[in-house]
ROMI-510720 format. One record per residue (C-alpha): residue in three letters; x, y, z. Coordinates in Angstrom, 3 decimals. Each point is the difference from the previous one (the first is absolute). Layout:
<resn->ala | u->X | v->Y | w->Z>
...
REM end
This chain:
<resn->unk | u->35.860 | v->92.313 | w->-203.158>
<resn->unk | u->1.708 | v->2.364 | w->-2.285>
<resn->unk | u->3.062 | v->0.215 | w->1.429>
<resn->unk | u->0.017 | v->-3.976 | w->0.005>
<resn->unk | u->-1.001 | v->0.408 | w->-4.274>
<resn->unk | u->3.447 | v->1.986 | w->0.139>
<resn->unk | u->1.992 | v->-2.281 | w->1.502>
<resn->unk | u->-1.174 | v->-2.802 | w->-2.021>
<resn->unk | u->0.386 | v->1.644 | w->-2.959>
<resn->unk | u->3.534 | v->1.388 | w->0.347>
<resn->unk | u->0.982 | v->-3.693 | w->1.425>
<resn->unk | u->-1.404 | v->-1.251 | w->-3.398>
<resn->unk | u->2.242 | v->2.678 | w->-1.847>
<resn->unk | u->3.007 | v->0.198 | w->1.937>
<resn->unk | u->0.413 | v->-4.086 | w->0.451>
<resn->unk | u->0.592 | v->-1.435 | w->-3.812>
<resn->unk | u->2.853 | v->2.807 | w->-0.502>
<resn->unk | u->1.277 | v->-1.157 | w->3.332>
<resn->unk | u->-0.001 | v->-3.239 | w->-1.108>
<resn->unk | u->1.454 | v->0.997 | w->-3.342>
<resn->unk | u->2.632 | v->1.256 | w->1.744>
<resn->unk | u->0.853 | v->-2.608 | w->1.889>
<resn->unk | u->-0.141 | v->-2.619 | w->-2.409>
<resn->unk | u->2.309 | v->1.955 | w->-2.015>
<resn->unk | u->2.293 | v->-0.084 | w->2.710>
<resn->unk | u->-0.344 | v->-3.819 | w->0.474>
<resn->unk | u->0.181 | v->-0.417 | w->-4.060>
<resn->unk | u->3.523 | v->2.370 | w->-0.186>
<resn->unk | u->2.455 | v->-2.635 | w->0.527>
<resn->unk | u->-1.446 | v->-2.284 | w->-2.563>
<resn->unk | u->-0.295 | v->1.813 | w->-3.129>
<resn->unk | u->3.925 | v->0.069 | w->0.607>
<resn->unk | u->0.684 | v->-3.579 | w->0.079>
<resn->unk | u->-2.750 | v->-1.626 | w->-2.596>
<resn->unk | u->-0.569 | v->-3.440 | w->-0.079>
<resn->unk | u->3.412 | v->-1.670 | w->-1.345>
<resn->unk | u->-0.699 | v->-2.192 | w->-3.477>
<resn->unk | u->2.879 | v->-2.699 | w->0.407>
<resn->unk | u->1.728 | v->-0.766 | w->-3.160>
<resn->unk | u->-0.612 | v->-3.906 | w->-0.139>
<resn->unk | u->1.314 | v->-2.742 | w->-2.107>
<resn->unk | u->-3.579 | v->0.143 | w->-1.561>
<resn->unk | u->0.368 | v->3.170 | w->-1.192>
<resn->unk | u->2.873 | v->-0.303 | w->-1.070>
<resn->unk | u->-0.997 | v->-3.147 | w->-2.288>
<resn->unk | u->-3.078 | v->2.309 | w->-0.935>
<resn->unk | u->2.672 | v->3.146 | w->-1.460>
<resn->unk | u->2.231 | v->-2.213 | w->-1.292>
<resn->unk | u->-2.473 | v->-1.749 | w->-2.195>
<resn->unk | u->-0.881 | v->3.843 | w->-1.438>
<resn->unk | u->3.439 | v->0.547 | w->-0.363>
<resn->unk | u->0.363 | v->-2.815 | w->-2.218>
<resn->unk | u->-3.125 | v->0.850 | w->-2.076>
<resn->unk | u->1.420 | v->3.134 | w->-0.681>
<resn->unk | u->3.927 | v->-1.051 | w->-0.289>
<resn->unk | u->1.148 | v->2.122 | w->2.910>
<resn->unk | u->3.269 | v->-1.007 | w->1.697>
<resn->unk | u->-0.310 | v->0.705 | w->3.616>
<resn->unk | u->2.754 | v->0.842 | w->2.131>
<resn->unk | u->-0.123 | v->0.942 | w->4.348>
<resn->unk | u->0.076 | v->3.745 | w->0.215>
<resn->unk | u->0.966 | v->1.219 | w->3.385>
<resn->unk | u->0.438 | v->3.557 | w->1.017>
<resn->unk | u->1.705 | v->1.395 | w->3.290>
<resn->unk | u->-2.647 | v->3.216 | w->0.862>
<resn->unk | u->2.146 | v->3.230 | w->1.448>
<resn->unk | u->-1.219 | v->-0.971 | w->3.600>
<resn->unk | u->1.279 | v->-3.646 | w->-0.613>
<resn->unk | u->-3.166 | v->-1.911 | w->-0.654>
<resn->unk | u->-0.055 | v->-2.584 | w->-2.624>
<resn->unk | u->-1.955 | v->0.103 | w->-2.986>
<resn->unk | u->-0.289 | v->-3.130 | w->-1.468>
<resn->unk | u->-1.722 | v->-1.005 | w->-4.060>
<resn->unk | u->0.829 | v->-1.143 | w->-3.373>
<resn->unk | u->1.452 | v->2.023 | w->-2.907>
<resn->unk | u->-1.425 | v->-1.768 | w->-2.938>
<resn->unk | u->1.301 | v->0.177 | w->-3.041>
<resn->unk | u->-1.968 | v->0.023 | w->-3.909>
<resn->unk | u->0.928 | v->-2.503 | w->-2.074>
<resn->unk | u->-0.105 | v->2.568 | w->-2.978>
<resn->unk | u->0.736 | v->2.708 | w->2.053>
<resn->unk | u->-0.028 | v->3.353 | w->-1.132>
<resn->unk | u->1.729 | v->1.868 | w->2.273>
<resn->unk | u->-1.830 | v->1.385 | w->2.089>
<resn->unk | u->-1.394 | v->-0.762 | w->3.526>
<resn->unk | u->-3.126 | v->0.191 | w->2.205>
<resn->unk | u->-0.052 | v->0.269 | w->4.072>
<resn->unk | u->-3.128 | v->-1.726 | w->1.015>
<resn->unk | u->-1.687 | v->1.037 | w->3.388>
<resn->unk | u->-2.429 | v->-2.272 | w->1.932>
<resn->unk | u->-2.602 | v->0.809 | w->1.532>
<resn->unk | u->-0.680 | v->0.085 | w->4.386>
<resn->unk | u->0.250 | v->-3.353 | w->1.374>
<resn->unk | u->1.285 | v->-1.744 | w->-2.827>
<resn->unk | u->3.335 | v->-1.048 | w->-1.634>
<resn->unk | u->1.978 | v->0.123 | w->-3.497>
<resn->unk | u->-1.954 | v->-2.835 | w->-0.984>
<resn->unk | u->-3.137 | v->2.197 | w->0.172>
<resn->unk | u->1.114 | v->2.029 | w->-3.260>
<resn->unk | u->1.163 | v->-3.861 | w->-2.178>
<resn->unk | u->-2.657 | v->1.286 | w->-2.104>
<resn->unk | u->1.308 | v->2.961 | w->-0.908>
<resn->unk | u->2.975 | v->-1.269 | w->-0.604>
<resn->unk | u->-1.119 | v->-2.511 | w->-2.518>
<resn->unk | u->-0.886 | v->2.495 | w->-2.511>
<resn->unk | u->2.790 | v->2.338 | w->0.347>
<resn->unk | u->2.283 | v->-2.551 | w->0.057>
<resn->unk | u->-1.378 | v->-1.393 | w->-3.324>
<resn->unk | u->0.690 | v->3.873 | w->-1.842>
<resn->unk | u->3.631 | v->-0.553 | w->1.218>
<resn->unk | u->-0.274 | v->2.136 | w->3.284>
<resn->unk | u->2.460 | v->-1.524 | w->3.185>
<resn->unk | u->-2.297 | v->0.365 | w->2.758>
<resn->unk | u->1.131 | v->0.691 | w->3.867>
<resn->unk | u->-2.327 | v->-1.866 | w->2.554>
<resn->unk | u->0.847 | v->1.314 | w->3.665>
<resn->unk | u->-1.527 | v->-1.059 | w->3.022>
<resn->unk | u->-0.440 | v->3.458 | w->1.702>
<resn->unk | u->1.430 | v->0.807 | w->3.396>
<resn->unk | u->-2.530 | v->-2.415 | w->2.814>
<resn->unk | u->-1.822 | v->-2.052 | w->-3.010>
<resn->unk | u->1.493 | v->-3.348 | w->-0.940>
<resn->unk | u->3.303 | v->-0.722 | w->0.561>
<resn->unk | u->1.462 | v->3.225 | w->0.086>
<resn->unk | u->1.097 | v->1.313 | w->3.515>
<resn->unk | u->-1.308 | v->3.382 | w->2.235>
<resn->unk | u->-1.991 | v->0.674 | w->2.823>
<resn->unk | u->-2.887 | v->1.798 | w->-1.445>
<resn->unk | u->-1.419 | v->1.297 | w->-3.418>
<resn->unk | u->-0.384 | v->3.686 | w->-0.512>
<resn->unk | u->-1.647 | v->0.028 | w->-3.967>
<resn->unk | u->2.674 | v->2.078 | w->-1.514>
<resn->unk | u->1.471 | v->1.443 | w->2.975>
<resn->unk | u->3.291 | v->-2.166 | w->0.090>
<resn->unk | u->-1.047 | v->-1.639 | w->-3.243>
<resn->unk | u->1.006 | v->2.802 | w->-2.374>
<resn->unk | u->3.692 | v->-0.437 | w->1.651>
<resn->unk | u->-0.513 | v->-3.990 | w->-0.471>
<resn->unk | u->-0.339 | v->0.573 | w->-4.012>
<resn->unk | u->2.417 | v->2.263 | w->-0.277>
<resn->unk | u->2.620 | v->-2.827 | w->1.427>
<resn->unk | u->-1.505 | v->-2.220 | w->-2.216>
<resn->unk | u->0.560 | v->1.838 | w->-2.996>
<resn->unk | u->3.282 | v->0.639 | w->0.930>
<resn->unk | u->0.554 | v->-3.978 | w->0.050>
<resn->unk | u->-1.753 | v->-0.462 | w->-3.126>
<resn->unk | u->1.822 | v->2.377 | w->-1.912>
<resn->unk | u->3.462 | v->-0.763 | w->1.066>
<resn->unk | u->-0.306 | v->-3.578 | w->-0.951>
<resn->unk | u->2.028 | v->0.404 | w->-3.498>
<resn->unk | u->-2.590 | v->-2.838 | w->-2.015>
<resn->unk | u->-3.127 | v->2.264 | w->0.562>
<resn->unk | u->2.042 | v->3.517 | w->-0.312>
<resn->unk | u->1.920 | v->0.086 | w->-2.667>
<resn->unk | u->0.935 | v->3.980 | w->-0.679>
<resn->unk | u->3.168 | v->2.102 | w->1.287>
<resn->unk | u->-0.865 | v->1.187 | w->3.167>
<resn->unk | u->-0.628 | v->3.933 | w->0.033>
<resn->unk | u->0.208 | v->2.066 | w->3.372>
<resn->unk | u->-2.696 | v->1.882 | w->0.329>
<resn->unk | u->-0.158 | v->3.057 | w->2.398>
<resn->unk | u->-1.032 | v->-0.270 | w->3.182>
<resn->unk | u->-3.802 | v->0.525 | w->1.209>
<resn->unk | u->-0.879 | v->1.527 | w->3.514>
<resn->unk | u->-3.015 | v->-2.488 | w->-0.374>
<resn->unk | u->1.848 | v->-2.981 | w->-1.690>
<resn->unk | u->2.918 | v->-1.538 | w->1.297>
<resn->unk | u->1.916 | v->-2.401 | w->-2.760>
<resn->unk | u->2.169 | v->-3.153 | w->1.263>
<resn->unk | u->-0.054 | v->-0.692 | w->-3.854>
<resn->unk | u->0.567 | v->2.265 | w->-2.609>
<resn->unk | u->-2.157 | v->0.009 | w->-2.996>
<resn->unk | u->-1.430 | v->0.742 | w->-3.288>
<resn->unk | u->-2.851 | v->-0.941 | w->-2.289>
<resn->unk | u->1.312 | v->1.770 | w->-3.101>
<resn->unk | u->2.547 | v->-2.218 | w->-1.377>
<resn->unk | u->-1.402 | v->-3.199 | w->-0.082>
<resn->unk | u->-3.559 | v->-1.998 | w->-0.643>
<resn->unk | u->-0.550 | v->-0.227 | w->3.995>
<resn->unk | u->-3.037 | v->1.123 | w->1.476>
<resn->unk | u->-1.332 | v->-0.295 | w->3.320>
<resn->unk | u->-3.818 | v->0.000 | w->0.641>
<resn->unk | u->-2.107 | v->-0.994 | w->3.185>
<resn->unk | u->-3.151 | v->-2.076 | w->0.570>
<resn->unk | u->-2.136 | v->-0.496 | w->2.955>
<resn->unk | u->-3.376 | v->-0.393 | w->1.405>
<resn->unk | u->-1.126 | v->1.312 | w->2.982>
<resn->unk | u->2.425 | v->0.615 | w->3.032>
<resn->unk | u->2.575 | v->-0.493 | w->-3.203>
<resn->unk | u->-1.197 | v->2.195 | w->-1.819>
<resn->unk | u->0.077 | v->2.808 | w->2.601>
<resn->unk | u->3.379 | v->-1.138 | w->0.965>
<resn->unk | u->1.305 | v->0.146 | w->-4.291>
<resn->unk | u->-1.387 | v->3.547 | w->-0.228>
<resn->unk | u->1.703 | v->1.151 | w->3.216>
<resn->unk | u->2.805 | v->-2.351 | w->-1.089>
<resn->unk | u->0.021 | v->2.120 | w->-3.574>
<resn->unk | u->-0.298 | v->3.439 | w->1.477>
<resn->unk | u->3.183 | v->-0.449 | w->2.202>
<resn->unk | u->2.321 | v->-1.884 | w->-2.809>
<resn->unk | u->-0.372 | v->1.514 | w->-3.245>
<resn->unk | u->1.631 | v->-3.321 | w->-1.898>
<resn->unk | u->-3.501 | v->-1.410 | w->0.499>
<resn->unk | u->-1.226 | v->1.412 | w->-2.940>
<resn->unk | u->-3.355 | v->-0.855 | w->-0.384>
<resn->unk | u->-3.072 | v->-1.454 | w->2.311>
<resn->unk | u->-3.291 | v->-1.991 | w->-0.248>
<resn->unk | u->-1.770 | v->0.007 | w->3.029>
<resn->unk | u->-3.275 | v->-2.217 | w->0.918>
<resn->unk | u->-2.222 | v->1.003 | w->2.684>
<resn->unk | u->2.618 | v->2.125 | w->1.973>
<resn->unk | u->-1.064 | v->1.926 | w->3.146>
<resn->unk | u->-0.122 | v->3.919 | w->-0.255>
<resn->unk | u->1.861 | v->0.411 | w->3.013>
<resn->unk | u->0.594 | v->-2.123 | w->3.256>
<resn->unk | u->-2.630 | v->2.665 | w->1.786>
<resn->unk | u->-2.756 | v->-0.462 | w->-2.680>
<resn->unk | u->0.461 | v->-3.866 | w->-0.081>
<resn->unk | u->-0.604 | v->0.395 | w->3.655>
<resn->unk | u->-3.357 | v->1.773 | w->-0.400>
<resn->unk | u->-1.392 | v->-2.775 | w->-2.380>
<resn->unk | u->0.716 | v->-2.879 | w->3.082>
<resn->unk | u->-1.066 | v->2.062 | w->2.808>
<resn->unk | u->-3.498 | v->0.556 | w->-2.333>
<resn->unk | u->-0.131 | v->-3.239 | w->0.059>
<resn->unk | u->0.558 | v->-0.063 | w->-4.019>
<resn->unk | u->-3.491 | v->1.274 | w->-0.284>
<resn->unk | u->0.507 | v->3.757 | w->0.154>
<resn->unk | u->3.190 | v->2.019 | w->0.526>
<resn->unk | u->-2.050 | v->2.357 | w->0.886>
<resn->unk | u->-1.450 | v->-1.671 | w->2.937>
<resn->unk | u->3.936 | v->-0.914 | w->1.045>
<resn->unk | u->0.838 | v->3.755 | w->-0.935>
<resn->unk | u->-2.709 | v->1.215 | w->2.590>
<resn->unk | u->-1.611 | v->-2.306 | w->2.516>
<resn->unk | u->2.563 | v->-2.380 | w->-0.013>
<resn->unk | u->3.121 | v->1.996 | w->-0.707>
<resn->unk | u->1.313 | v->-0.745 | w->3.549>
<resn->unk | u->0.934 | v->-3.385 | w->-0.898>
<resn->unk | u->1.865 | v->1.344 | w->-3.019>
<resn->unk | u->1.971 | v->2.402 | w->1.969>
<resn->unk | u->1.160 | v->-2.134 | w->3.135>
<resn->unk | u->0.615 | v->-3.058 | w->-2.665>
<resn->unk | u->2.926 | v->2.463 | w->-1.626>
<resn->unk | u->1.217 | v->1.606 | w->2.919>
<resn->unk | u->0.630 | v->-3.177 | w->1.720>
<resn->unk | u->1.926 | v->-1.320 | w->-3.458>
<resn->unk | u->1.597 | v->2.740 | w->-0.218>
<resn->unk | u->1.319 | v->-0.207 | w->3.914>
<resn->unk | u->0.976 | v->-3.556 | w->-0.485>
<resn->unk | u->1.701 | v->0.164 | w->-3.313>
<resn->unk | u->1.498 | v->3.686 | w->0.156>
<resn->unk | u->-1.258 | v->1.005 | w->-3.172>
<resn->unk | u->-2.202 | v->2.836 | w->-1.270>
<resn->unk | u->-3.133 | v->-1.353 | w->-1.283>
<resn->unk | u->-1.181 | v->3.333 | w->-1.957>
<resn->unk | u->2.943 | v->-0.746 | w->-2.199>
<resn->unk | u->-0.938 | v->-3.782 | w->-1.135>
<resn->unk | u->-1.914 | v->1.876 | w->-3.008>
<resn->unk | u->0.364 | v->-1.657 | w->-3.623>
<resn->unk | u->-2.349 | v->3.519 | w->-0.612>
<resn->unk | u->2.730 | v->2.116 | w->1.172>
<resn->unk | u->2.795 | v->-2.030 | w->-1.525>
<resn->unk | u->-1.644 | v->0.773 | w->-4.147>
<resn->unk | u->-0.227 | v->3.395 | w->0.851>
<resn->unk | u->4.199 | v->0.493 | w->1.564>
<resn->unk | u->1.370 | v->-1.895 | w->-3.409>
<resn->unk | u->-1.513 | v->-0.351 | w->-3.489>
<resn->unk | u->0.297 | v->-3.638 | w->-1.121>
<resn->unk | u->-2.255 | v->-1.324 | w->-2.111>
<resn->unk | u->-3.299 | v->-2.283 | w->1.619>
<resn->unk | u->-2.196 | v->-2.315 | w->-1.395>
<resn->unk | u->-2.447 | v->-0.042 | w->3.230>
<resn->unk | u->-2.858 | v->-3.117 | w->0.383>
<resn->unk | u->-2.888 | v->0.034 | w->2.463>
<resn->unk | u->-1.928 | v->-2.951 | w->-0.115>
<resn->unk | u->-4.075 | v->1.320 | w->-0.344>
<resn->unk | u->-1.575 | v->-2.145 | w->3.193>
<resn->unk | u->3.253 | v->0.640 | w->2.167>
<resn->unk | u->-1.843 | v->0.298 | w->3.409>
<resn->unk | u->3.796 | v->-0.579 | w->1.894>
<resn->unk | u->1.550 | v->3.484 | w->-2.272>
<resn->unk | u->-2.635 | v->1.220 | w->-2.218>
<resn->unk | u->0.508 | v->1.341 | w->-2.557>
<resn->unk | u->-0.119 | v->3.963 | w->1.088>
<resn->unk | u->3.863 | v->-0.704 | w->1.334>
<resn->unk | u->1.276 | v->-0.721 | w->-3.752>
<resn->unk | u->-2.264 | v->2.888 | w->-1.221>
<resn->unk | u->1.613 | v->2.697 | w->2.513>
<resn->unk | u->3.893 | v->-1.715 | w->-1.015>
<resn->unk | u->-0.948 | v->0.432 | w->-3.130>
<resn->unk | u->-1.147 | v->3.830 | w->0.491>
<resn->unk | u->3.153 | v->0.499 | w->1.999>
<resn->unk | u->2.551 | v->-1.599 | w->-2.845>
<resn->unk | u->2.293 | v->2.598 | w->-1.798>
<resn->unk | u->1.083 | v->-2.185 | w->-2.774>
<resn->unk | u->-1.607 | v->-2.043 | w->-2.544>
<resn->unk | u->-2.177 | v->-2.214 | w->1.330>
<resn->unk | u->-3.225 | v->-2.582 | w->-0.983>
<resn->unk | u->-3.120 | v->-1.197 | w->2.099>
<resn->unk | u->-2.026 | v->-3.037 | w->-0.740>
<resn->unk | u->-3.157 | v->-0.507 | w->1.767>
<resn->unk | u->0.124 | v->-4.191 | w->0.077>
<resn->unk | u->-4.298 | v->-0.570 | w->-0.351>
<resn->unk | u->-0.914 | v->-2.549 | w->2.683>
<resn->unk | u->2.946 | v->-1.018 | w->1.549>
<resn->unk | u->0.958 | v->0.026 | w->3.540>
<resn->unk | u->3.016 | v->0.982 | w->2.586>
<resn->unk | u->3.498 | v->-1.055 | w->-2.400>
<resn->unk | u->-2.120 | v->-2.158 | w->-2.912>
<resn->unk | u->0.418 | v->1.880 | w->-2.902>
<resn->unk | u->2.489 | v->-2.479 | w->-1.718>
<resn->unk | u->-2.958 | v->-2.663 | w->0.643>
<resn->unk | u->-2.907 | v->1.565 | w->-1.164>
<resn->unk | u->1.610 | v->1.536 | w->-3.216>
<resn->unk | u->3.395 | v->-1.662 | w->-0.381>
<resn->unk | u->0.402 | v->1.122 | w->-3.947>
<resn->unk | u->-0.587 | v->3.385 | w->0.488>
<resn->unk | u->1.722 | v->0.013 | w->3.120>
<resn->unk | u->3.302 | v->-1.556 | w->-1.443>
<resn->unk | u->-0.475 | v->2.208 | w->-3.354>
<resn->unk | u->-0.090 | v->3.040 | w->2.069>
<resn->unk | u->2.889 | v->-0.523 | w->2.037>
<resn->unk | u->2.008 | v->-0.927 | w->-2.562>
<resn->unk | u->-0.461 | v->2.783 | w->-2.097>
<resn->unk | u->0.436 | v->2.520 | w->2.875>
<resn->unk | u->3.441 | v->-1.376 | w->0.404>
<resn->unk | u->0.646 | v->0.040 | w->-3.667>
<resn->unk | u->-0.725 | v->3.766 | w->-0.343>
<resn->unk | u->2.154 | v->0.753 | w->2.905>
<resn->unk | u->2.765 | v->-1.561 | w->-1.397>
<resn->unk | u->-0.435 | v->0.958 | w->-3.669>
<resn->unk | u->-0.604 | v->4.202 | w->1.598>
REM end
């Protein structure tokens, strides 16, 4: 009888991690190619309506990536515009038009705005999404388009010297004119514009809404089941670690690196960082330990009561007047 209590007993500890484990395994491949938003005519209707609210002239935006996928968007540009431009960054499973309200405002303070479909969302090309992996090389191309196009960059170019980290197609400098470039996303985006910022220093500021820690501690949260990371850091932790060893197998990248944590800490930039109070999908902990991490200036705001990406809905004055006088303090430093 006893030894039959043991064998139950380790049966009912050793099968949910097994389980775990294998569901992670099943689970891998899809976290790598999330469900594809199309970029319909409807949509397109819906941002161009903003865009006329708020005078922006839109224009298609498309980027070759350094392993040849296209990135396709809209550089928008502010009927008063100022000078200055923002990268916007969706969020996972989305498309540009995803961020049209964003764009609205900034536009409005005479901000051009870039709206990218990132690599697998939309109507941008590539097999498989790796949340900053690849990204941070996608922006960098993009940035190189944006600045070389002579109506948004006006200044004499300025060579700068080379980085082992950095690798320019486009020279640059920020000191001789009004241009500044700034980046905005939520979620998967914002992970991606923090990565994006610590690997091209022309980005030059970043707000960030309800960005994952790291790829490894986003994992924890899911395999928890978003109730406890601790329960997916623990009992569950199997599914965590065969869902990023398989994504890392299929896509050949290093998943311990996809860290917006890790990417405050290698360059100071400044951060205004958002986490959204009942964010069950990245709660709010993730912001806090970005923010802990960040070298440079940086700002957290605790949104009361809103949930996963909703900031600009529950408090859309404070979040706009926030925002916009982060960037303003940037560019008047």
């Amino acid at each position: 009888m006893r030894r039959r209590l043991i064998r139950i007993a380790l049966i009912l500890l050793l099968f949910p991690p097994f389980l775990a484990a294998l569901a992670g395994w099943l689970v891998g491949p899809a976290y790598l190619h999330p469900i594809r938003r199309e970029l319909t005519p409807d949509l397109i209707r819906e941002a161009d309506a903003s865009f006329a609210v708020s005078g922006g002239h839109r224009e298609d935006f498309n980027v070759r990536a350094p392993d040849g996928v296209m990135l396709r968007g809209w550089k928008v540009s502010a009927p008063q515009p100022n000078g200055s431009w923002v990268l916007l960054f969706h969020g996972v499973a989305d498309n540009r038009v995803g961020v049209v309200g964003q764009s609205e405002f900034l536009l409005r303070a005479g901000y051009g705005v870039v709206m990218m479909d990132a690599r697998a969302h939309g109507s941008s090309e590539g097999p498989v999404a790796t949340y900053g992996w690849l990204e941070r090389n996608d922006t960098r191309a993009i940035i190189d388009a944006l600045v070389a196009d002579p109506l948004v960059y006006r200044a004499k170019p300025v060579t700068l010297a080379p980085s082992s980290s950095v690798n320019f197609s486009t020279s640059f400098t920020s000191s001789t004119s009004a241009f500044h470039l700034f980046a905005l996303g939520e979620s998967m985006g914002a992970a991606i514009a923090l990565q994006s910022a610590a690997a091209d220093p022309r980005i030059e500021a970043v707000v960030a809404e309800a960005s994952f820690a790291s790829l490894r501690e986003a994992s924890y949260d899911y395999a928890g089941l978003r109730w406890s990371p601790l329960l997916g850091k623990t009992f569950f932790a199997p599914f965590s670690w065969t869902l990023l060893y398989r994504g890392e197998s299929l896509a050949g990248f290093h998943a311990a690196e996809v860290s917006p944590e890790k990417s405050v800490a290698a360059r100071t930039f400044p951060v205004l960082l958002i986490c959204d109070e009942k964010d069950v999908a990245l709660p709010c902990r993730h912001t806090q330990s970005i923010y802990d991490a960040a070298r440079g200036p940086k700002q957290l705001w605790v949104v009361p009561g809103a949930f996963h990406t909703a900031a600009l809905g529950f408090q859309p004055v404070e979040f706009r007047r926030r925002v916009l006088a982060f960037f303003a303090s940037v560019a008047s430093a």
